[in-house]
ROROKE-315881 format. One line per field, with one value per residue: z negated, x, y negated of N, C-alpha, C, O, CB in turn. Coordinates in steps of 0.2 Angstrom, whole numbers, always signed. Glycine has a CB too. Example, Ala and Ser with C-alpha at 12.3 -4.5 7.8 and 13.67 -1.06 7.14 Angstrom:
2
n.z	-39,-35
n.x	+66,+64
n.y	+28,+11
ca.z	-39,-36
ca.x	+62,+68
ca.y	+22,+5
c.z	-39,-39
c.x	+66,+64
c.y	+16,+0
o.z	-42,-40
o.x	+71,+67
o.y	+17,-6
cb.z	-45,-29
cb.x	+57,+70
cb.y	+22,+3
end
This chain:
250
n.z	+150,+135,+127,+119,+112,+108,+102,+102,+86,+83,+92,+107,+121,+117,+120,+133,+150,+153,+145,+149,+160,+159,+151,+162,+169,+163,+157,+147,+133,+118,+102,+86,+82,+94,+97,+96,+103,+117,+116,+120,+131,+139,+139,+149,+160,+162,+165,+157,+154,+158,+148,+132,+116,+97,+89,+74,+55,+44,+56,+61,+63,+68,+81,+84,+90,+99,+109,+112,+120,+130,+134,+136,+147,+158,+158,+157,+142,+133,+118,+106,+91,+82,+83,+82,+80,+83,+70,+64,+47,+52,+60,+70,+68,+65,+77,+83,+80,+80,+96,+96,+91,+97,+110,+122,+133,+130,+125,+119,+120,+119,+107,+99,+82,+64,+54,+60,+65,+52,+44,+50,+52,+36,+32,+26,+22,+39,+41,+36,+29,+22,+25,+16,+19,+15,-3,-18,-28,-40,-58,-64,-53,-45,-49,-52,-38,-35,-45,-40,-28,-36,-38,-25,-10,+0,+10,+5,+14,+14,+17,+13,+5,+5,-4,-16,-16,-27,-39,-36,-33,-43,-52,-45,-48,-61,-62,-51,-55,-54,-38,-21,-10,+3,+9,+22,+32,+43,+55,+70,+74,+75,+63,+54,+44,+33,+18,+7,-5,-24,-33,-45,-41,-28,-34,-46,-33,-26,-36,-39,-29,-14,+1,+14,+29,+39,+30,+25,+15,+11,+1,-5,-7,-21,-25,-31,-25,-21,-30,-43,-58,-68,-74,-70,-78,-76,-64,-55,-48,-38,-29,-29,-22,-9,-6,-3,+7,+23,+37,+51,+69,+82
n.x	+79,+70,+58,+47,+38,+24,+17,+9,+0,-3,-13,-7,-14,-18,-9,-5,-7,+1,+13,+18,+23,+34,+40,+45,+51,+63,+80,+86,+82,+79,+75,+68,+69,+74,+69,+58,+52,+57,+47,+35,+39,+41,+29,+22,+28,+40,+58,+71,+82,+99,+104,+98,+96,+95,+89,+89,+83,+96,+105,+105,+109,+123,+118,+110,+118,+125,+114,+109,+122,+121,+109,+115,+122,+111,+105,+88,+80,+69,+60,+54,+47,+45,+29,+17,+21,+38,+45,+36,+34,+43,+60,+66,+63,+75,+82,+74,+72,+86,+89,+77,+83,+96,+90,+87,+76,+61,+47,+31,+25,+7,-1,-7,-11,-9,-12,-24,-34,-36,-42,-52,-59,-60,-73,-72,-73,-67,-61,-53,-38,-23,-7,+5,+15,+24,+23,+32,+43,+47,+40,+38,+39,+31,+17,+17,+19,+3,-2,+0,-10,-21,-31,-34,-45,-44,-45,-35,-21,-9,+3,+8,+19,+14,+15,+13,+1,-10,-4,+0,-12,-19,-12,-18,-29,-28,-23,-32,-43,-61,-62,-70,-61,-51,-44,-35,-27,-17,-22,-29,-25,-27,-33,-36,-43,-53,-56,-70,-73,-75,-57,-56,-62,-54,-44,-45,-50,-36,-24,-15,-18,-14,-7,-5,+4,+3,-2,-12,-18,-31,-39,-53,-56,-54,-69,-84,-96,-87,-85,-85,-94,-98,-87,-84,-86,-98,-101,-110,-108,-115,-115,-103,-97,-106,-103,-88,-81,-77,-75,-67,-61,-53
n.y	+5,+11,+21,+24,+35,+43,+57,+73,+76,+90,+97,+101,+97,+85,+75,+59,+58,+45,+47,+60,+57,+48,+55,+66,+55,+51,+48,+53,+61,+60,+67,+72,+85,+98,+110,+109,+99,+105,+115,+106,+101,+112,+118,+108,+110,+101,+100,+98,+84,+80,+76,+78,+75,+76,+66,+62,+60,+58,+58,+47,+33,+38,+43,+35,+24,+29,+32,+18,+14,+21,+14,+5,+7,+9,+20,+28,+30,+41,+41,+53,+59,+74,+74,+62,+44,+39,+33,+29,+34,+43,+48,+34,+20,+11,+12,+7,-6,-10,-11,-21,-32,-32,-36,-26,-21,-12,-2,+6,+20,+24,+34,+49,+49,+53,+48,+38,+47,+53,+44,+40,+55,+55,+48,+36,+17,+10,-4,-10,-6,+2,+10,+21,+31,+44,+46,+43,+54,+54,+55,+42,+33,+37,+34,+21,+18,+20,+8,-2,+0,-2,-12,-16,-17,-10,+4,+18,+27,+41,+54,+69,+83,+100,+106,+97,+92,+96,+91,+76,+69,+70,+60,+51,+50,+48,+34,+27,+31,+38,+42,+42,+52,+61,+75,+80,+92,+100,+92,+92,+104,+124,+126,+117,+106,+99,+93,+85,+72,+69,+63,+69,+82,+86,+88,+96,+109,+108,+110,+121,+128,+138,+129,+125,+118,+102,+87,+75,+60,+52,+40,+30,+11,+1,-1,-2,+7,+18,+23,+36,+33,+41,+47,+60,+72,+75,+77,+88,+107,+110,+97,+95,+107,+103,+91,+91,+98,+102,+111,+115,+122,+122
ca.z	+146,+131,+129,+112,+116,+104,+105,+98,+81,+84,+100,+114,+128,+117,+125,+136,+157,+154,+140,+153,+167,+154,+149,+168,+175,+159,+160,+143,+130,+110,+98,+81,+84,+100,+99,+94,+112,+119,+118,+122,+139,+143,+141,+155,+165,+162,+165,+151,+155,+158,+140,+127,+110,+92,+83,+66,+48,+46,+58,+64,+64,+75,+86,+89,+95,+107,+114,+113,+123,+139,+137,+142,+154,+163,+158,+154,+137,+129,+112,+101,+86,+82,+82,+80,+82,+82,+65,+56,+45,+57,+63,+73,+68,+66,+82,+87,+78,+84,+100,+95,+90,+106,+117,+124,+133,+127,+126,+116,+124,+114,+108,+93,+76,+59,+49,+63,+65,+46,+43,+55,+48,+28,+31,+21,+29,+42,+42,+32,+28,+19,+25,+14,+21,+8,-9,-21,-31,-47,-60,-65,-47,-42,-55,-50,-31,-35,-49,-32,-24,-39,-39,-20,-8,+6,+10,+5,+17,+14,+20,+6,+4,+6,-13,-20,-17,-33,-43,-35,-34,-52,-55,-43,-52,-69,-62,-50,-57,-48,-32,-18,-4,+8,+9,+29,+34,+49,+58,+78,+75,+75,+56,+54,+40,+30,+10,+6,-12,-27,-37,-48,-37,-26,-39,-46,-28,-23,-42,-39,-22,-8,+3,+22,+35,+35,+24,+26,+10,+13,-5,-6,-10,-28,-24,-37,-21,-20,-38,-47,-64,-76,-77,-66,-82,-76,-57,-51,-44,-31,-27,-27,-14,-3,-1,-2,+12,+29,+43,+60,+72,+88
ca.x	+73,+71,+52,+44,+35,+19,+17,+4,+2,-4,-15,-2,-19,-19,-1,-8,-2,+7,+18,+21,+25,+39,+44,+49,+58,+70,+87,+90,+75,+81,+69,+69,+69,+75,+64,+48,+52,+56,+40,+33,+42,+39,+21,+18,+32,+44,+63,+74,+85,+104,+107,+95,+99,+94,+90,+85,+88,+105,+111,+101,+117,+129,+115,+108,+124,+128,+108,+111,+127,+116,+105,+117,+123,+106,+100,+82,+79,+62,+63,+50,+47,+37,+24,+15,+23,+43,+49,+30,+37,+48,+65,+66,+63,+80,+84,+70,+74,+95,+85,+77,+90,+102,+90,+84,+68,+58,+38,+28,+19,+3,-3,-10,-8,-10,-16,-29,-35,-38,-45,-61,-60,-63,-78,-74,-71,-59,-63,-45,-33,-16,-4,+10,+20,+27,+23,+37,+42,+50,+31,+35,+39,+22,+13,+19,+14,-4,-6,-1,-15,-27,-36,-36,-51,-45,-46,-28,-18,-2,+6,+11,+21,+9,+16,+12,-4,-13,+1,+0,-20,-20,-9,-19,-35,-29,-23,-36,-50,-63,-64,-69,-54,-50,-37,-34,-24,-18,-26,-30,-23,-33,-33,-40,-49,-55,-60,-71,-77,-71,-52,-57,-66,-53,-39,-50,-47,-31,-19,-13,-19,-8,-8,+1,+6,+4,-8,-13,-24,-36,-42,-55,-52,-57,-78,-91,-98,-85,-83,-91,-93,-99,-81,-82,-89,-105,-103,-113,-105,-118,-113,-95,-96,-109,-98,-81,-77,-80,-70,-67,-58,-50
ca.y	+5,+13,+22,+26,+39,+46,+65,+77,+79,+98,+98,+97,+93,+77,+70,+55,+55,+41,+50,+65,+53,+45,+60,+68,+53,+50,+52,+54,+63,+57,+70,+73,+92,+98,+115,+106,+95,+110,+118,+103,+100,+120,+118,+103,+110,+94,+100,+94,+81,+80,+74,+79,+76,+76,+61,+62,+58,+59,+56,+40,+27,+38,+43,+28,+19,+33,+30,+10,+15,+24,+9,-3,+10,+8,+25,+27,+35,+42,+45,+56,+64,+79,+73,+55,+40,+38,+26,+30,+41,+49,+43,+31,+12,+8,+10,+1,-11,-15,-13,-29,-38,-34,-38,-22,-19,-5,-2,+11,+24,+24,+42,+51,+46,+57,+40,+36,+54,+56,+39,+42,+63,+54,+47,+29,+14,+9,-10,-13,+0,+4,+17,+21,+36,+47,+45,+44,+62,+55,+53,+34,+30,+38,+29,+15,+17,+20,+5,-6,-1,+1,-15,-17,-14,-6,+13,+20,+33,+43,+59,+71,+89,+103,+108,+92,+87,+94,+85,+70,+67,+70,+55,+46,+52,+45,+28,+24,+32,+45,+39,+45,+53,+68,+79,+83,+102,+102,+88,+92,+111,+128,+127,+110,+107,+92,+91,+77,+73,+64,+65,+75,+87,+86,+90,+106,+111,+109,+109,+128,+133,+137,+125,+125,+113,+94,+86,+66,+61,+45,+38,+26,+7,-1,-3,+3,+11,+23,+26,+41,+28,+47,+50,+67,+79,+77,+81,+94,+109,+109,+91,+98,+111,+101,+86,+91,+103,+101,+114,+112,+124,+119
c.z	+141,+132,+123,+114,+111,+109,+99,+91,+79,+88,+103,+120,+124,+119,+128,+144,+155,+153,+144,+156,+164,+155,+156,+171,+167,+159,+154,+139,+122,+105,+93,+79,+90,+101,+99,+101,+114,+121,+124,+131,+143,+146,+148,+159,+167,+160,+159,+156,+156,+151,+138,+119,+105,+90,+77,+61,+47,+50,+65,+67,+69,+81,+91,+94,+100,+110,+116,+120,+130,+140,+139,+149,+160,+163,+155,+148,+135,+125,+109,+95,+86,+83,+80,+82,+82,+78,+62,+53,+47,+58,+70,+74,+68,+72,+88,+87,+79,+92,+102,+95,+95,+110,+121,+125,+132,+127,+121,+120,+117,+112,+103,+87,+68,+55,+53,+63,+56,+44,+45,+51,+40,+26,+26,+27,+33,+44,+40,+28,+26,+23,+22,+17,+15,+2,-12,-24,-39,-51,-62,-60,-43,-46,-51,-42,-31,-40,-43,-30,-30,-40,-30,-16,-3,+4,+11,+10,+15,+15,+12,+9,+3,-2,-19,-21,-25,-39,-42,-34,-38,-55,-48,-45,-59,-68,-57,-51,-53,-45,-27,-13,-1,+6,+18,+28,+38,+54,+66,+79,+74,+69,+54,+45,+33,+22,+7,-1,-18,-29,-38,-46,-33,-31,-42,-39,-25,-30,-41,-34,-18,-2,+10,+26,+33,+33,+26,+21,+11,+5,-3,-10,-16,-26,-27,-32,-21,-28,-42,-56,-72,-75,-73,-71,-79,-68,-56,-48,-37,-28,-23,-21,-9,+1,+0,+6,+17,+34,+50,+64,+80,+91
c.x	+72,+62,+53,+40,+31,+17,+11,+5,+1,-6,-11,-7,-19,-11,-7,-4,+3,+14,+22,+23,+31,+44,+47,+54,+63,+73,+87,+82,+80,+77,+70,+71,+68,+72,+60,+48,+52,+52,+34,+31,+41,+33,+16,+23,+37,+53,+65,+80,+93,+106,+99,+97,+95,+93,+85,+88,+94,+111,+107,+106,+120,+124,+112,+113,+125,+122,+110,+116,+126,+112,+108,+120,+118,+101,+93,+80,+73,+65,+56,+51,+44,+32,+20,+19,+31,+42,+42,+32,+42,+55,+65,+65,+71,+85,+79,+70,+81,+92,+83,+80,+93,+100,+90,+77,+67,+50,+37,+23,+13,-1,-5,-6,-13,-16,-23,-36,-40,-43,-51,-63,-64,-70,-79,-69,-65,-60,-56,-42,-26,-14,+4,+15,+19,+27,+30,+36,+42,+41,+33,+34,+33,+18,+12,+17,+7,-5,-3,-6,-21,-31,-35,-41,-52,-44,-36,-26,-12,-2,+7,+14,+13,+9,+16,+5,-10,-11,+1,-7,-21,-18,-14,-27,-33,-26,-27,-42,-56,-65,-65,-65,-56,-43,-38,-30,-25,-21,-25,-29,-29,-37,-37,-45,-48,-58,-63,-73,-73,-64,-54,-58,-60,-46,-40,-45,-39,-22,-18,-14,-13,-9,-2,+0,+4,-1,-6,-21,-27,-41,-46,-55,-56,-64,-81,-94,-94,-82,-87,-91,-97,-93,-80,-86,-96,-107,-106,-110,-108,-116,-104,-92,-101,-105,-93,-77,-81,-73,-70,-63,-58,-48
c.y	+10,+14,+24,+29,+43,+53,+70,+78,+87,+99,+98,+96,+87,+73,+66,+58,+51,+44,+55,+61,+51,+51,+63,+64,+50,+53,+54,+55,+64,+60,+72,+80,+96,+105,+112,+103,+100,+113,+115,+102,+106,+119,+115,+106,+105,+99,+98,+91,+81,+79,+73,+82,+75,+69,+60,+59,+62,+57,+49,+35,+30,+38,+38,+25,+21,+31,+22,+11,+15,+20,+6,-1,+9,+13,+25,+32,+32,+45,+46,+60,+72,+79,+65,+51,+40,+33,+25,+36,+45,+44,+39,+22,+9,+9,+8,-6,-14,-15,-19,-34,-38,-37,-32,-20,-12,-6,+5,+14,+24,+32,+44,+51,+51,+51,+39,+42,+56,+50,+39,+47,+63,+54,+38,+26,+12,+1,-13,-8,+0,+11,+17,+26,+41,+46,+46,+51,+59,+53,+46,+31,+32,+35,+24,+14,+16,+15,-2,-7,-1,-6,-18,-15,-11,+1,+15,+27,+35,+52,+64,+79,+93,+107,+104,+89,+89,+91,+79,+68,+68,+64,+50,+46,+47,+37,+24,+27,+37,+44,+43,+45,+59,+69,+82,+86,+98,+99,+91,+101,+116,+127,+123,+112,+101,+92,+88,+78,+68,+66,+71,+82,+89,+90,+98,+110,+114,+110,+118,+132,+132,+135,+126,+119,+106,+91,+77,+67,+52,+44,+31,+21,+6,-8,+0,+7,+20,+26,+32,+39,+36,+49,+57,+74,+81,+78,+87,+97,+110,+105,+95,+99,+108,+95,+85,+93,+103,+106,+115,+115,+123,+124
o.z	+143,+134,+122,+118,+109,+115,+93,+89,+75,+91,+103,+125,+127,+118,+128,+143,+157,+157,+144,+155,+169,+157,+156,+175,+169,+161,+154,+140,+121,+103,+93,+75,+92,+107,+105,+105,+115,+127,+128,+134,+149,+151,+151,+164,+173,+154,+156,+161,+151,+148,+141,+116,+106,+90,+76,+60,+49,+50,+71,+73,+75,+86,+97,+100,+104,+116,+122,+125,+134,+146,+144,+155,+166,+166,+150,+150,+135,+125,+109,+94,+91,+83,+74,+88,+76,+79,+57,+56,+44,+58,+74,+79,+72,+71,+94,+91,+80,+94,+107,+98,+99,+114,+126,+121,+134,+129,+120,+122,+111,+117,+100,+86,+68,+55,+49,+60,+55,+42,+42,+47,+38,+21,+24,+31,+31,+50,+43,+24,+31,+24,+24,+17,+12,+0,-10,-24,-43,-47,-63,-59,-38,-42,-48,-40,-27,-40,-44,-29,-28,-44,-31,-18,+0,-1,+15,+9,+13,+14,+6,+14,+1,-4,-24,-26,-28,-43,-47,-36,-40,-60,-48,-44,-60,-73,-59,-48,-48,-46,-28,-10,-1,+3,+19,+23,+39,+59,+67,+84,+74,+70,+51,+42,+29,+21,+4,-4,-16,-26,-35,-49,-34,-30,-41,-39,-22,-28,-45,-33,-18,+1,+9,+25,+27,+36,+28,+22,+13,+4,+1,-16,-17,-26,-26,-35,-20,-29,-42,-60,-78,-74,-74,-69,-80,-67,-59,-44,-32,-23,-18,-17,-3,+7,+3,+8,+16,+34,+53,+65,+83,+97
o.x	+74,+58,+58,+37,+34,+16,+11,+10,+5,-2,-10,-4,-22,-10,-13,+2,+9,+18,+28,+29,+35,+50,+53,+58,+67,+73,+90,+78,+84,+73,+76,+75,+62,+72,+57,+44,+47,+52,+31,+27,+40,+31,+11,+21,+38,+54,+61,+81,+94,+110,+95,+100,+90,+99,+79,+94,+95,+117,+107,+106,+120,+125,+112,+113,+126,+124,+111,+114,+130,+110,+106,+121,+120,+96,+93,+79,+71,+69,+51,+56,+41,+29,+22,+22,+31,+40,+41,+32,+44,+55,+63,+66,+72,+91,+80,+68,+82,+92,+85,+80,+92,+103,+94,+73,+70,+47,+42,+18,+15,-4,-6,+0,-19,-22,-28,-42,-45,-49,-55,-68,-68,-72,-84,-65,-59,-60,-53,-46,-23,-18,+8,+21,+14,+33,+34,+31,+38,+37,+27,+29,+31,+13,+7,+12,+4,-11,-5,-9,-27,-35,-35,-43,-57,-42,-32,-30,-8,-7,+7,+11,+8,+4,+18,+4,-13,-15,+1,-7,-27,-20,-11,-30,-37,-26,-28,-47,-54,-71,-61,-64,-62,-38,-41,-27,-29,-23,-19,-31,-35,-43,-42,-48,-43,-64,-59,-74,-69,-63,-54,-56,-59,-45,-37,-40,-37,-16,-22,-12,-8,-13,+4,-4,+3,-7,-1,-26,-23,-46,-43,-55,-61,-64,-82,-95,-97,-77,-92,-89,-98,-93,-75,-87,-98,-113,-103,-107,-105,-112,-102,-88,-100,-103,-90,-72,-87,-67,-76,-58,-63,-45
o.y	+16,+9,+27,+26,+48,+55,+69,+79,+89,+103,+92,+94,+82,+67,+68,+61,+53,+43,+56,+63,+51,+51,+62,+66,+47,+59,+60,+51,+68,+56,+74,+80,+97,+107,+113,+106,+102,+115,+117,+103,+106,+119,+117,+103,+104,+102,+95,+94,+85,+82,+69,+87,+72,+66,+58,+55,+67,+56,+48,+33,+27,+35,+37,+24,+17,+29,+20,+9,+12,+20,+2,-4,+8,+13,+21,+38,+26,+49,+42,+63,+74,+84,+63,+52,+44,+28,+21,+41,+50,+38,+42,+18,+4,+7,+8,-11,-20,-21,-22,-39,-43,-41,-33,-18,-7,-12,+9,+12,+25,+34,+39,+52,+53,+51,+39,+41,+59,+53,+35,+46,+67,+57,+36,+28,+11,+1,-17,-6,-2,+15,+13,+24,+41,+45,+50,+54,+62,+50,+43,+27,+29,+34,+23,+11,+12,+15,-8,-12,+1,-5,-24,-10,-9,+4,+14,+32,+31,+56,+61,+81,+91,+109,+106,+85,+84,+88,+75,+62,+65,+63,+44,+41,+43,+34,+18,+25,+39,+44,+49,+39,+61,+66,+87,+85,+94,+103,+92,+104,+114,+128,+125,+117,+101,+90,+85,+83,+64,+72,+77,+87,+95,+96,+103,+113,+120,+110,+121,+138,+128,+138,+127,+115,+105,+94,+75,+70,+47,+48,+26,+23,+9,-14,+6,+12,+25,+30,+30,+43,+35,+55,+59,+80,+86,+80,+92,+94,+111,+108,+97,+96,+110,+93,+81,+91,+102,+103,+115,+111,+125,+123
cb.z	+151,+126,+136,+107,+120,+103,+103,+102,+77,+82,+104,+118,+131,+108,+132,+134,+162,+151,+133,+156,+170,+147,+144,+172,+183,+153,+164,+142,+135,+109,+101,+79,+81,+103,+95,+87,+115,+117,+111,+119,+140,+137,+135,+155,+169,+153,+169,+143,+152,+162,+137,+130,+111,+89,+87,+64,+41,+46,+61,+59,+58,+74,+84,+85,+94,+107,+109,+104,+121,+139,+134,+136,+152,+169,+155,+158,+133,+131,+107,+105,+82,+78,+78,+74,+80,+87,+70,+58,+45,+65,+64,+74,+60,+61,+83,+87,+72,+83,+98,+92,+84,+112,+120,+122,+141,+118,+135,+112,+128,+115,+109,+94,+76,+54,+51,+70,+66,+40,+44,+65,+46,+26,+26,+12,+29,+50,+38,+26,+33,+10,+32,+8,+21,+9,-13,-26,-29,-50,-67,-69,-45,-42,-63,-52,-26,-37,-59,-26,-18,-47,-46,-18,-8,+13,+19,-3,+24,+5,+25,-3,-3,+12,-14,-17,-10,-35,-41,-29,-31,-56,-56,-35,-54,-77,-61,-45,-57,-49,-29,-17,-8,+18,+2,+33,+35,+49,+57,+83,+69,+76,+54,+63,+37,+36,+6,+11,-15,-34,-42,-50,-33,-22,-46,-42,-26,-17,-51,-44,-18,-6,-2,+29,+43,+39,+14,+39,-1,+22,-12,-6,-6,-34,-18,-42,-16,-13,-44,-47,-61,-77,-85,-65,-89,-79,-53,-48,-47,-31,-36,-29,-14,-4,-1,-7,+10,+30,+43,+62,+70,+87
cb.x	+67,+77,+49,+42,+41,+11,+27,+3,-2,-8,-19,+6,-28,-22,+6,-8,-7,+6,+15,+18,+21,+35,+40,+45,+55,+70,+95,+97,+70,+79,+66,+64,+65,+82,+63,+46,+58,+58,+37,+35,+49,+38,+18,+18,+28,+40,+66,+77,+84,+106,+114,+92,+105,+97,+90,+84,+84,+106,+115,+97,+124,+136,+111,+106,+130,+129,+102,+117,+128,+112,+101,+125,+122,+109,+101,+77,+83,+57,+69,+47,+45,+34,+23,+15,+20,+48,+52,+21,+34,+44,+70,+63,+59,+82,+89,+64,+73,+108,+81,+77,+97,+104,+96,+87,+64,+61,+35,+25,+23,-2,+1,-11,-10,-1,-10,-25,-26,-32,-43,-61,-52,-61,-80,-71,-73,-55,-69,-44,-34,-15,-3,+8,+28,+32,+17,+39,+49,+58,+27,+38,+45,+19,+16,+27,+14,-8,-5,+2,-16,-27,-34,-32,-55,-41,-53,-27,-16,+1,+13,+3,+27,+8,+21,+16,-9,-15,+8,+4,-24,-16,+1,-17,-35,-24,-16,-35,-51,-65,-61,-73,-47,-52,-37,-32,-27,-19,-24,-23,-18,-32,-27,-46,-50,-61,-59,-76,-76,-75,-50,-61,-73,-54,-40,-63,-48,-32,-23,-15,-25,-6,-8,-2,+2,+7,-6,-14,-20,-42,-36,-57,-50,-49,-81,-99,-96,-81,-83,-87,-99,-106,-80,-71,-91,-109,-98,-116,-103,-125,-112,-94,-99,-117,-98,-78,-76,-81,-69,-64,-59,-46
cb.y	+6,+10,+27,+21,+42,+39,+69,+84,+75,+101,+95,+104,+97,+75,+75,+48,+51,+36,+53,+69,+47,+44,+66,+70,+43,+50,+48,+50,+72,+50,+75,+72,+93,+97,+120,+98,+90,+112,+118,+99,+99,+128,+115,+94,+111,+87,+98,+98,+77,+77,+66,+82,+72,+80,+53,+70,+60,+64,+64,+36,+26,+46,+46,+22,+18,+41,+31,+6,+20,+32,+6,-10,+18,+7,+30,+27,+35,+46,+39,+60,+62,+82,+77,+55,+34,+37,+16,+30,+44,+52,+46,+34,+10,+9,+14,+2,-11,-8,-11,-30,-37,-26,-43,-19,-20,-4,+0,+9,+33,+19,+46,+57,+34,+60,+32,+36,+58,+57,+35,+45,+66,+49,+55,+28,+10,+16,-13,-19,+4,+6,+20,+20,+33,+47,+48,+39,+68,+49,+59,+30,+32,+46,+27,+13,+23,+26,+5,-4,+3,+5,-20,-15,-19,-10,+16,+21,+32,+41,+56,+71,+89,+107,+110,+88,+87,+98,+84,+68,+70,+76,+56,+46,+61,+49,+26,+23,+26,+50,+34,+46,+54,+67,+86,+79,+111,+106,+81,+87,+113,+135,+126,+109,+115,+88,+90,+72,+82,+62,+62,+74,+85,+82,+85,+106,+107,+102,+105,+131,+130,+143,+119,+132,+115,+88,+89,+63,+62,+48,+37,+26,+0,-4,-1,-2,+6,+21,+20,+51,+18,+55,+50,+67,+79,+71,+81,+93,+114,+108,+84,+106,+121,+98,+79,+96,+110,+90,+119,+105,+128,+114
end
């Protein structure tokens, strides 16, 4: 049995039971980063396994096979990332996917999600929602991701570099126009802390600041509702600072 196995995105008391229960009877524990698990397993008091091994970017193909390998052996492997789901964003789909294909049972442990988490945090709606991952770096190839969604109506998600986002909210400012979004810190952590407000406002903010740990940006879809239609000169700085920033320590 192979176990997909969803792991804290910051809190380690948000793991589920089940996910621990998982995690102690596998023979074999598959993680993106075997410190990060590490900690994890210290903290509940979960041995590590006889084989515990890396599987990440890079080395996804040989790893997997060798896992594939201990599945048809009979071993039971959990596989996690740092954080969140395995194969959103993280490694893992493609060897949930030959999985698939072989004819290997497998299941998802269900557990805390960055996307989920931010999407409630924003404040817009979660009736229909995009998540894209990772925005592109190069600037036509980021253009081009945001005029996808610019005539779309649902509420947009994506992950971003914590040295990118006043770069990239600026280009998502002049192709979707000045809508309202967040910028999530550090979701579930001590840190925590949530931005809400239009582009613009948000751009101000965040175009030269120093910015830490993982960031997940939630834009609102194309609704006059959620549009600031004076083009952003005429916001108010009062407006600004009342509806942008919102913090939260855990």
């Amino acid at each position: 049995m192979l176990s997909i196995v969803a792991t804290p995105i910051g809190n380690l008391d948000d793991i589920s039971a089940r996910a621990l229960q998982v995690l102690k009877e596998a023979d074999v524990i598959a993680c993106e980063d075997t410190r990060r698990t590490r900690i994890l397993l210290a903290h509940f008091g979960i041995p590590r396994p006889a084989v515990f091994i890396s599987y990440r970017q890079g080395n996804e193909q040989s790893t997997g096979d060798y896992i594939l390998r201990l599945l048809d052996e009979g071993r039971n492997v959990a596989m996690c990332s740092d954080g969140g789901y395995p194969g959103i964003s993280d490694p893992g789909y493609r060897l949930v996917s030959a999985a698939a294909e072989r004819g290997v049972e497998y299941q998802v442990i269900p557990g805390a999600s960055a996307v989920d988490v931010a999407l409630l945090m924003s404040g817009l709606p979660t009736s229909s929602y995009t998540f894209k991952g990772y925005p592109p770096r190069r600037p036509g190839v980021l253009r081009r991701f945001f005029e996808e969604e610019k005539d779309m109506p649902h509420t947009l998600i994506f992950f971003e570099s914590p040295f990118r986002v006043g770069a990239t909210m600026s280009v998502a400012l002049d192709v979707l126009g000045d809508r309202r979004a967040a910028v999530c810190v550090e979701l579930t952590k001590k840190f925590e802390r949530v931005s809400r407000g239009f582009l613009k406002q948000l751009c101000q903010e965040f175009t030269g600041a120093k910015v830490k740990g993982e960031i997940t940006i939630v834009v609102a879809g194309n609704n006059k509702k959620f549009l600031n239609e004076e083009s952003g000169d005429s916001v108010s700085e009062e407006n600004s600072l009342s509806e942008s920033k919102f913090s939260v320590h855990l």
